[in-house]
N, C-alpha and C positions, 0 to 999 in steps of 0.2 A: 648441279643444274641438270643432269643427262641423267636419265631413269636408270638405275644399276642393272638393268636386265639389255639395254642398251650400249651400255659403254664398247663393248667389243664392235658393235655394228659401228659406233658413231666416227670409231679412231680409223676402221677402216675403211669407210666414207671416206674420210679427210686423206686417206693416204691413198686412196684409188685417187682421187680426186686432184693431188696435189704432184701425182706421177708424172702428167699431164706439162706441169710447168719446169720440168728437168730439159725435154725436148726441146721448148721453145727457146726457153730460156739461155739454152746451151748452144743454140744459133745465135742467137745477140750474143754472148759472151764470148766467143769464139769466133767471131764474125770478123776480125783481124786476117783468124789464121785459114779461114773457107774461103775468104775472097783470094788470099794469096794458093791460097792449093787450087783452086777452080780457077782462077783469072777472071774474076769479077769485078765490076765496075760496082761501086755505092747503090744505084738504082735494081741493079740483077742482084742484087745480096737482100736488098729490100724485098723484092720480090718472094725471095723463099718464105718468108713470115707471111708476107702479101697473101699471096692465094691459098694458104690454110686458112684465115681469117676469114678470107673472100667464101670460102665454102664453109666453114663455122657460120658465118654470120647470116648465107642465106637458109641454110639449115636450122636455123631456130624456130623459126614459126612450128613447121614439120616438127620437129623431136619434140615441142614443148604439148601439139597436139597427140603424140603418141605418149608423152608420160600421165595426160588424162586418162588415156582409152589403155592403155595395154601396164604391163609390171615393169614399177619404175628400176626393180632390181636387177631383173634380165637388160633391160638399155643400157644402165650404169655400167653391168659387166661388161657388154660387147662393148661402149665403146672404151672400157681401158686399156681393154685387152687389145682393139682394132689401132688405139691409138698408139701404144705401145711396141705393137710389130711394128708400125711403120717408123716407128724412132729406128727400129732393129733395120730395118730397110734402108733409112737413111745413112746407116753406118758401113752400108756395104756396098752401096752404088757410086757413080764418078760422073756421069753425063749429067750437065746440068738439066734439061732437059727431064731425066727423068727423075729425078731431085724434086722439079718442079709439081711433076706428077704423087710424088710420094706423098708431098704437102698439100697437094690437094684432098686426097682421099684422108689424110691426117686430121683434116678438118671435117670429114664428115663423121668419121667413127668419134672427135674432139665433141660433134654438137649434142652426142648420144649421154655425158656426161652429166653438164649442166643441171638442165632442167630435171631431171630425174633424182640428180643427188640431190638436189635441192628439198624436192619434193621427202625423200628418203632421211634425211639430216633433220626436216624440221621434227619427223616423227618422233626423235627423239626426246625431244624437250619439250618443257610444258608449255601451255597457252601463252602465258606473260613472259616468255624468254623467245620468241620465232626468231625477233631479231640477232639477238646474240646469238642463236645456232647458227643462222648464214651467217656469219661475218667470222664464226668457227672454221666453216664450211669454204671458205678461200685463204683464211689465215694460214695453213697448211701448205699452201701453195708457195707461201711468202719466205714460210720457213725454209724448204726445199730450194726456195733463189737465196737464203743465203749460206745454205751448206754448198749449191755449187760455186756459188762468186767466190768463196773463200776458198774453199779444197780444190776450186778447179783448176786454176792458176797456176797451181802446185804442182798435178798428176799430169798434167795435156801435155806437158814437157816427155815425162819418159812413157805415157800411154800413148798421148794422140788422142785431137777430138773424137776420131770415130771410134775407140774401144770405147770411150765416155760413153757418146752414144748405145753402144749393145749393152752396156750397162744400166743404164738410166730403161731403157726398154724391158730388159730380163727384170729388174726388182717394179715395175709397174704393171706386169704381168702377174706375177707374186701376189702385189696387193689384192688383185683382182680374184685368182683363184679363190684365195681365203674370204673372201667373201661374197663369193658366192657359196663355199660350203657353211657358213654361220650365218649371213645377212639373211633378214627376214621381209617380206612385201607389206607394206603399209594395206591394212583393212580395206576393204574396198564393198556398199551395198551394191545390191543391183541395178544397174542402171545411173548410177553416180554418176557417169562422165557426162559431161556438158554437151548440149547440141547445136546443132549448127549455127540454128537462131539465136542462143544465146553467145556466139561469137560474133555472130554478127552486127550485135548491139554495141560488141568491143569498139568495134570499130567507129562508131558513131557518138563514141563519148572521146572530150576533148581532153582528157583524163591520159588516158592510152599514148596518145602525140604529145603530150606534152613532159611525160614520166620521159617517153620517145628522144624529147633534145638533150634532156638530162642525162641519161643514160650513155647516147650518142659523145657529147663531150666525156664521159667519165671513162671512158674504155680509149677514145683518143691518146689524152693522155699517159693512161695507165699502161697501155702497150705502145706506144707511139715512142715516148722518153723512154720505158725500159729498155724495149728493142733498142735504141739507138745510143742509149748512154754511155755506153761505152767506146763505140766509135768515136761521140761528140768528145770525150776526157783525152781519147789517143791522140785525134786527128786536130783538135783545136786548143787542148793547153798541154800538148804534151807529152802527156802523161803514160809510164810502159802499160801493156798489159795486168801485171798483176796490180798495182793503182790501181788502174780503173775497176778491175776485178773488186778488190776491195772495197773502193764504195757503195759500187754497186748491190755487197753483200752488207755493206753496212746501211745503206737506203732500204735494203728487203727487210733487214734487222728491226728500223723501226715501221714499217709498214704492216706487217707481222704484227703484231698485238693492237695499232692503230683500226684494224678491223675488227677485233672482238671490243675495244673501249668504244666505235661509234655505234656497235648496236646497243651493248650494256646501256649506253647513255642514252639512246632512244628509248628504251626498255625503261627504262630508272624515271625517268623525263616523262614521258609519254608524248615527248615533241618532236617527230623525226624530221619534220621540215625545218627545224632550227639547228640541227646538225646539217641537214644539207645544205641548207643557207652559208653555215658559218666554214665549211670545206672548199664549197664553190668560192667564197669570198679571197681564202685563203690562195687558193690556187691558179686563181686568176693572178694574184698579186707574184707570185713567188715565179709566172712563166713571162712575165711581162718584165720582171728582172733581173731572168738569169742570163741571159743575152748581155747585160750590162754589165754584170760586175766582174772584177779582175781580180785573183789574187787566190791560195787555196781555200784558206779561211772564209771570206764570203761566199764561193763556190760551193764549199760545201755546209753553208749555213743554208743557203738558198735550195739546196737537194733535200737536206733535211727538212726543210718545211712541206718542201711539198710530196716528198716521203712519206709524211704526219698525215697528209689528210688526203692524198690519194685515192684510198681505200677506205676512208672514217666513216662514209657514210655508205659504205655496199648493201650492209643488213637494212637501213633506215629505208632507202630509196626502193627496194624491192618489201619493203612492209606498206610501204605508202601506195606500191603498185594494188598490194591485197585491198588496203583500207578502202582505194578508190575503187576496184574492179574486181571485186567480189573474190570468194575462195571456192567456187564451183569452175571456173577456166583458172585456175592459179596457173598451174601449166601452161597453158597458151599464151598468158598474159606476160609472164617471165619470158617466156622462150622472144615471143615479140620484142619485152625491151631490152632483150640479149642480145635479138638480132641488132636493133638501131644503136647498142653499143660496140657492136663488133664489127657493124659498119663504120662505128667511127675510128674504131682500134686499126682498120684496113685502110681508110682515107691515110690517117696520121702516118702510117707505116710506110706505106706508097709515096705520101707527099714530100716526106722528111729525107726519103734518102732523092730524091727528083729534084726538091728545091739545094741542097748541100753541091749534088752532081751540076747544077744551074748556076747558081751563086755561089759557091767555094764556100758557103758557112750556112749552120744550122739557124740560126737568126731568126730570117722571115720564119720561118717555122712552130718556132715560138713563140712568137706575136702572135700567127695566128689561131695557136691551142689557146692563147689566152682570152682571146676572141671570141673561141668557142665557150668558155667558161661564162663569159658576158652574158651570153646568150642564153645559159644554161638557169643562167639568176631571172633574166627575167620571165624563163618558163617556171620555177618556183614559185613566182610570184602571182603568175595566173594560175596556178594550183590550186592557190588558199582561195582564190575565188571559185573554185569549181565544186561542185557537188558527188556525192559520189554515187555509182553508179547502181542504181535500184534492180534488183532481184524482179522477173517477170512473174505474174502472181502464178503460174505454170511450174513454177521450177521454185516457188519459193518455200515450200516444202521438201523439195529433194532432199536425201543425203548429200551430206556434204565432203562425205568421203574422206581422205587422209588426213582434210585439213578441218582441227575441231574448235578453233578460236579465231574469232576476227583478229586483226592487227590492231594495237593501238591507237585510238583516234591522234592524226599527224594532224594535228591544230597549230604548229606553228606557224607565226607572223601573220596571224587572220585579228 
């Protein structure tokens, strides 16, 4: 599927890209033994994931307008590289406080990534495969959580999280160097990038807000349960460290290819609203249950599901963003419903370890991700009623710059 004059750009895409999730991920998985070295409370542990997201998330709009206007390559490097050091910094400092600070600025070199590899990944692949590239394009990520849930459990005994840490930073630096010396800038005419006016029309289509709640629930979750999963397995059924560890690597296990099978199928399909339909359905169902059931067997049937479709629809749901808001702000438009997902990756993160430190159980909590999912269905559903948003006849000739094929028409459930 990847152009053979690409494969080297496309694997170190995915590996810049997926370096990213060794850091985080390495706080939630270790998040036993930080709160006991620091003396944190559930709410102050949450917070170190908190306010990376909180400046990821408001950083999107910004980086997704700079990967229009400026080389998606040069962003992509600085922020692996930006991101990276500060895993390195994380590894060497003690005051939480500036802990706090490390993860702040982690999130802004973090939003330098996204939108840029995005843009960079899809050049890869042909017209009929955009999908399946993204859902390449964070698969990587999934991989990387389950080489640490499983090896880390192992090593944090005679290394300690924070050599993890210098580690996890030194090879995400690495990725970074090498490509920049091979990685090549997506084509770009004169005057390609989108203008003002034509952002400003984003904004006036119901299109945008409503991709917006969708997005919003799907990063909820998807950082909200990972971050905390582990906690929830130690602190509520039990379970030692390396358990938890282990599902958790077996959760990324199947999430992990559940993102290149939901865009293949939107690709295959040409229905991406019926994969998102049928994920949201799922997931709504398996958060509204896991609360209830008792026992390992059902605990981990109920992770498993919602493992499965997590991520099934990443590639679909940001095709759907093209199909409806054009390929001239693809950039702005992404980085936008980055941002209303990573505001909701920041809510769930914040609110799970508050509600737990409030009520003594994750519960209320997952009721109300499942809530959000609810909600997510019925902006789906005002989708298929929506139109998509018209080219102004001023710029309906432009180049169209990195990006050379519309999305496929997402006509599901119309």
């Amino acid at each position: 599927m990847v152009r053979g004059s690409g494969r080297a750009d496309t694997w170190l895409i995915v590996l810049g890209q997926s370096s990213q999730a060794l850091g985080m991920g390495g706080i939630a998985l270790f998040l036993p033994l930080i709160r006991e070295d620091l003396g944190l409370s559930f709410a102050q542990a949450g917070q170190l994931a908190a306010i990376a997201t909180l400046v990821y998330a408001l950083m999107q709009v910004p980086a997704g307008w700079l990967t229009d206007r400026y080389s998606p390559k040069l962003l992509f490097c600085v922020g692996v590289v930006g991101t990276n050091a500060m895993a390195l910094a994380f590894a060497v400092l003690h005051p939480y406080g500036w802990l706090l600070a490390v993860q702040a600025v982690s999130g802004l070199f973090r939003s330098l990534i996204f939108a840029p590899g995005m843009m960079l990944i899809r050049e890869q692949f042909p017209a009929d495969r955009k999908a399946t590239a993204m859902g390449l394009y964070v698969a990587g990520g999934f991989a990387s959580s389950v080489l640490l849930n499983t090896l880390g459990p192992l090593v944090v005994g005679p290394l300690g999280w924070r050599w993890l840490f210098v580690i996890f930073g030194a090879t995400g630096v690495l990725w970074a160097v090498l490509y920049h010396r091979v990685g090549t800038d997506p084509h770009r005419e004169p005057g390609s990038f989108p203008r003002f006016t034509e952002i400003r029309r984003l904004f006036g289509h119901p299109a945008l807000w409503l991709i917006g709640v969708i997005q919003f629930a799907r990063l909820a979750t998807a950082q909200g349960l990972a971050f905390w999963l582990p906690s929830y397995l130690v602190a509520e059924h039990d379970m030692s460290l390396s358990g938890a560890g282990a599902i958790a690597a077996v959760s990324a296990l199947i999430t992990a290819p559940s993102n290149l099978l939901g865009g293949w199928l939107s690709d295959r399909l040409g229905r991406p609203l019926l994969v998102i339909t049928v994920a949201l359905a799922a997931l709504c169902a398996s958060l509204a249950v896991l609360p209830l059931v008792d026992g390992v067997v059902p605990l981990l049937l109920v992770i498993g599901v919602n493992a499965l479709f997590v991520q099934l629809y990443f590639g679909p749901l940001f095709g759907v963003g093209l199909h409806y808001l054009g390929q001239r702000t693809a950039g702005f438009s992404s980085g936008f419903g980055n941002f209303c997902a990573n505001a909701g990756g920041f809510a769930a993160i914040s609110a799970l370890g508050t509600i737990k430190d409030s009520t003594g159980s994750f519960t209320l909590g997952f009721q109300l991700l499942a809530g959000l999912y609810a909600a997510a269905l019925l902006a789906v559903l005002a989708l298929t009623r929506t139109s998509p948003l018209t080219e102004p006849p001023a710029t309906a000739q432009a180049p169209t710059g990195p990006v050379t094929s519309p999305a496929p028409d997402p006509g599901a459930g119309r």
